[in-house]
C-alpha positions as a Python dict, from the first residue, in 0.01 Angstrom:
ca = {
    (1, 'X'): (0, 0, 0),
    (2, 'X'): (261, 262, 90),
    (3, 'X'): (468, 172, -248),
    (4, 'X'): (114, 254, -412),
    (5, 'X'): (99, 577, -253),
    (6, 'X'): (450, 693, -340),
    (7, 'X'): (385, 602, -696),
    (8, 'X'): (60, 823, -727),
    (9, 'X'): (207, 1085, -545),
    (10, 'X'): (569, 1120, -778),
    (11, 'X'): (263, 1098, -1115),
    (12, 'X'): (101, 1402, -921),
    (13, 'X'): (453, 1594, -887),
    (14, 'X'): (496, 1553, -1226),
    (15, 'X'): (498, 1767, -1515),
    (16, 'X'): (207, 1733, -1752),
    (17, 'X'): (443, 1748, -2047),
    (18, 'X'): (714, 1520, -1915),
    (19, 'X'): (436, 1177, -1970),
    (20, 'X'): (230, 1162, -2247),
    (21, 'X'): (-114, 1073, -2166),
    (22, 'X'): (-81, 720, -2335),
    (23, 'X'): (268, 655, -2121),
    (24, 'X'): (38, 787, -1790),
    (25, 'X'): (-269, 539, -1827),
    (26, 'X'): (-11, 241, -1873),
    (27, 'X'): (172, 347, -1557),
    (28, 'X'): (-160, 333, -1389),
    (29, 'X'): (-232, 9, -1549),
    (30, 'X'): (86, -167, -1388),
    (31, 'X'): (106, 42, -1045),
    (32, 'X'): (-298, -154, -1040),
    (33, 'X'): (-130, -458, -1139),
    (34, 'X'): (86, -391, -821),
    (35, 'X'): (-138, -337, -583),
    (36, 'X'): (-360, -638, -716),
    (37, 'X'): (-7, -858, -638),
    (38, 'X'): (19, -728, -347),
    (39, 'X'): (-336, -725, -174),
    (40, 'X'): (-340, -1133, -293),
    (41, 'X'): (-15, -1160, -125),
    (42, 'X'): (-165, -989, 206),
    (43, 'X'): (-431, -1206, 143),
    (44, 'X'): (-184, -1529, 140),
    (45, 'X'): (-10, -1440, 439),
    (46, 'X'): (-331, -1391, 648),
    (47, 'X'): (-434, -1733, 524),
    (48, 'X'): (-115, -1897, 593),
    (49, 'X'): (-127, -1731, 984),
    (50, 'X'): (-469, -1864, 999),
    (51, 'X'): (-378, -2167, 881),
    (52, 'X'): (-50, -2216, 1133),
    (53, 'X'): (-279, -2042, 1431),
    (54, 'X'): (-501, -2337, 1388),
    (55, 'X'): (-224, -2603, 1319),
    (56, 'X'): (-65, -2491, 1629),
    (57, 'X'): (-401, -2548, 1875),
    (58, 'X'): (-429, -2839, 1699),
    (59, 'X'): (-88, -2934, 1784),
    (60, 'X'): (-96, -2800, 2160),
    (61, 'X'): (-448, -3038, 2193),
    (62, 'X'): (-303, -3343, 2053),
    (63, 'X'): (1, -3251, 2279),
    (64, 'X'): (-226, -3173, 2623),
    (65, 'X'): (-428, -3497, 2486),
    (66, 'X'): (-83, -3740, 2536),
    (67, 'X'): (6, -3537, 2813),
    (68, 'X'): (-276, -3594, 2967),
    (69, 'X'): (-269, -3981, 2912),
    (70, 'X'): (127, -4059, 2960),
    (71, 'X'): (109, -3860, 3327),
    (72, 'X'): (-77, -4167, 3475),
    (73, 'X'): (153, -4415, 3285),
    (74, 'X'): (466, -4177, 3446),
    (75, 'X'): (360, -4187, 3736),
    (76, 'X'): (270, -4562, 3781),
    (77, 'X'): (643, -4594, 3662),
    (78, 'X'): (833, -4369, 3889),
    (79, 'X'): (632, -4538, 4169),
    (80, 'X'): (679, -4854, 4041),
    (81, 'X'): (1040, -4797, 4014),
    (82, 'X'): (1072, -4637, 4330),
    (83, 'X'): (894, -4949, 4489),
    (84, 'X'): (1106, -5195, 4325),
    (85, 'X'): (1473, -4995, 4372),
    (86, 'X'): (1509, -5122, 4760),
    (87, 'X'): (1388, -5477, 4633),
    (88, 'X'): (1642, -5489, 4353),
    (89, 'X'): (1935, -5359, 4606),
    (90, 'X'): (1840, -5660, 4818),
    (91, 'X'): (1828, -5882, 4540),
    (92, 'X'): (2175, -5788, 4438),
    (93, 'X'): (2312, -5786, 4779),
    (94, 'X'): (2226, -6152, 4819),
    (95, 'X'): (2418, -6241, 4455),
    (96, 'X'): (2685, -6065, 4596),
    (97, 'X'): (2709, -6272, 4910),
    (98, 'X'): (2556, -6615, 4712),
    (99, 'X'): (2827, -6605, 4479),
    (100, 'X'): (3109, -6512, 4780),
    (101, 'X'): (2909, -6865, 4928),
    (102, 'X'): (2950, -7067, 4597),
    (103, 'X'): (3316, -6923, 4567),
    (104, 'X'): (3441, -7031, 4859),
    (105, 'X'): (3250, -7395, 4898),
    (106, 'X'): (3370, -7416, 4508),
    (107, 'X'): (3715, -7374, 4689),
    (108, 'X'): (3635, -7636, 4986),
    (109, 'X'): (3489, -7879, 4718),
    (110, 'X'): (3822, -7794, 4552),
    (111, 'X'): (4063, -7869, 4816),
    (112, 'X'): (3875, -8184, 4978),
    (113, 'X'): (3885, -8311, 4592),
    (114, 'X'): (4231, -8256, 4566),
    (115, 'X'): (4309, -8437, 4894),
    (116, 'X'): (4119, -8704, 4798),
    (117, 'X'): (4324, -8770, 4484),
    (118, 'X'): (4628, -8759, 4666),
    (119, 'X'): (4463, -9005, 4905),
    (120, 'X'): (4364, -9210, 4636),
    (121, 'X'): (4732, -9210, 4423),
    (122, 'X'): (4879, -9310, 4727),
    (123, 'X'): (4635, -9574, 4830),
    (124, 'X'): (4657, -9695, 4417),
    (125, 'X'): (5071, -9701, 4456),
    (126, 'X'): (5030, -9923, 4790),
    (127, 'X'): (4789, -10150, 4599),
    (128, 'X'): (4996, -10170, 4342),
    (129, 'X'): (5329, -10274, 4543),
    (130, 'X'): (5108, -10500, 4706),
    (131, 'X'): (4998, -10707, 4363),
    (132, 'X'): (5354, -10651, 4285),
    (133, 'X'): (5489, -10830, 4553),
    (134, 'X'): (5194, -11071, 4582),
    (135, 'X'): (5301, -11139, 4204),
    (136, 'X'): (5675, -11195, 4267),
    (137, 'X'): (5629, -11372, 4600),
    (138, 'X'): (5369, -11613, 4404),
    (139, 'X'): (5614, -11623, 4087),
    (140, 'X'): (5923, -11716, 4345),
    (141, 'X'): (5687, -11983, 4520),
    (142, 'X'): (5612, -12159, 4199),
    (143, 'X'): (5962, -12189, 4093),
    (144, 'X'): (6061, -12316, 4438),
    (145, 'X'): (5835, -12565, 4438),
    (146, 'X'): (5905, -12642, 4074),
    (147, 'X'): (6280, -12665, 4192),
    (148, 'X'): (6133, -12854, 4516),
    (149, 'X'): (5950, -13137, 4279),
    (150, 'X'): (6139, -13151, 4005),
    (151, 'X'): (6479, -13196, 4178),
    (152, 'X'): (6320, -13509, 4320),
    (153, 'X'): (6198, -13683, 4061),
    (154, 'X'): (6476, -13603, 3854),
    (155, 'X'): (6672, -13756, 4129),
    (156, 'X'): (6419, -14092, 4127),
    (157, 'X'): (6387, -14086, 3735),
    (158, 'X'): (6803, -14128, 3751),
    (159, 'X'): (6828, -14340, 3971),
    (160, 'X'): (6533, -14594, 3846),
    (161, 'X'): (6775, -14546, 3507),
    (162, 'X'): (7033, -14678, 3702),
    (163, 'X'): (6882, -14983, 3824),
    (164, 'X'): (6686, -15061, 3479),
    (165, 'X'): (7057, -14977, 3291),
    (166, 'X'): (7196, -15244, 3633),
    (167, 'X'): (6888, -15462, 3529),
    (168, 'X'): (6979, -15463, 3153),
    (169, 'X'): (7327, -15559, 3238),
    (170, 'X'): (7260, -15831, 3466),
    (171, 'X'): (6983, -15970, 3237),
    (172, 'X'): (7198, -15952, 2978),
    (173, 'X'): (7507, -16139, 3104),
    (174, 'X'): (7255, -16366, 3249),
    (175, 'X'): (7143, -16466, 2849),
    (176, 'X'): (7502, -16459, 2775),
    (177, 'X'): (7782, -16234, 2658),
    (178, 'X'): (7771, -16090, 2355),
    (179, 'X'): (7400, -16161, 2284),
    (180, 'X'): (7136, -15848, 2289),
    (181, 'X'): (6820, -15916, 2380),
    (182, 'X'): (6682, -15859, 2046),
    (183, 'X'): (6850, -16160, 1905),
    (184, 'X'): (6657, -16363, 2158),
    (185, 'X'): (6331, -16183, 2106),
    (186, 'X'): (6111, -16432, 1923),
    (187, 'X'): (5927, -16153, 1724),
    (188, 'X'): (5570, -16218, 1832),
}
């Protein structure tokens, strides 16, 4: 509006002969053109504000609307959470110490285990020096009585040689000398 009055005014200053009346009614053709823009461009912007003043109580409701339905949600939470933050401290505390109780029966467990291997090693090692010795003593046993039987009967196996080889020879001489006693074997 005040670029349309600025425009009049300077083709009221003016001379008469310096614009021809042709060149005057085409100036006043686009200073209308002008102020046609520019009222439709006031008339845009007031839209647009209306439009955003809206928008925005729309927003702010939608906004006061969740607001007003997450405070009783928030506030369940933060009392549920205060509720449950001594519970959870307990809760932890006992880990704590369970774990310190598994830890150190883990370490018992650990130690009585380890003993009894030992225990056990030992106990195997004595076993097995007692087979061992069982084993030897048994093997030595068998070989003395081996010894102890075998010596004997060696001793009656020569000596019932003897007397059949004493037989032989007395037999023999008996048939007469120089005569076996195949030659006098009939041959049945």
């Amino acid at each position: 509006m005040e670029a349309m009055r600025i425009v009049m005014s300077g083709m009221w200053l003016q001379d008469s002969d310096s614009l021809s009346s042709g060149n005057s009614r085409l100036l006043m053709v686009f200073v209308g053109m002008v102020a046609v823009a520019l009222i439709a461009q006031a008339i845009a912007l007031i839209a647009m504000a209306v439009g955003a003043a809206k928008t925005r109580k729309r927003g702010i409701e939608i906004f006061e609307e969740i607001r007003a339905k997450m405070m009783p949600v928030l506030d369940n939470s933060q009392g549920f959470i205060q509720e449950t933050t001594p519970k959870i401290k307990i809760i932890t505390d006992n880990l704590v110490e369970t774990s310190h109780v598994v830890r150190a029966k883990a370490m018992e467990f650990d130690a009585t285990a380890s003993d009894l291997n030992s225990k056990t090693r030992a106990q195997l090692d004595r076993v097995d020096g007692m087979v061992t010795s069982v084993l030897n003593t048994t093997n030595d046993i068998s070989e003395t009585v081996q010894r102890g039987i075998k010596m004997p009967v060696r001793e009656f196996n020569g000596l019932v040689n003897g007397l059949k080889a004493g037989l032989d020879v007395l037999v023999g001489r008996a048939k007469g000398p120089g005569r076996n006693s195949r030659d006098t074997d009939p041959g049945w």
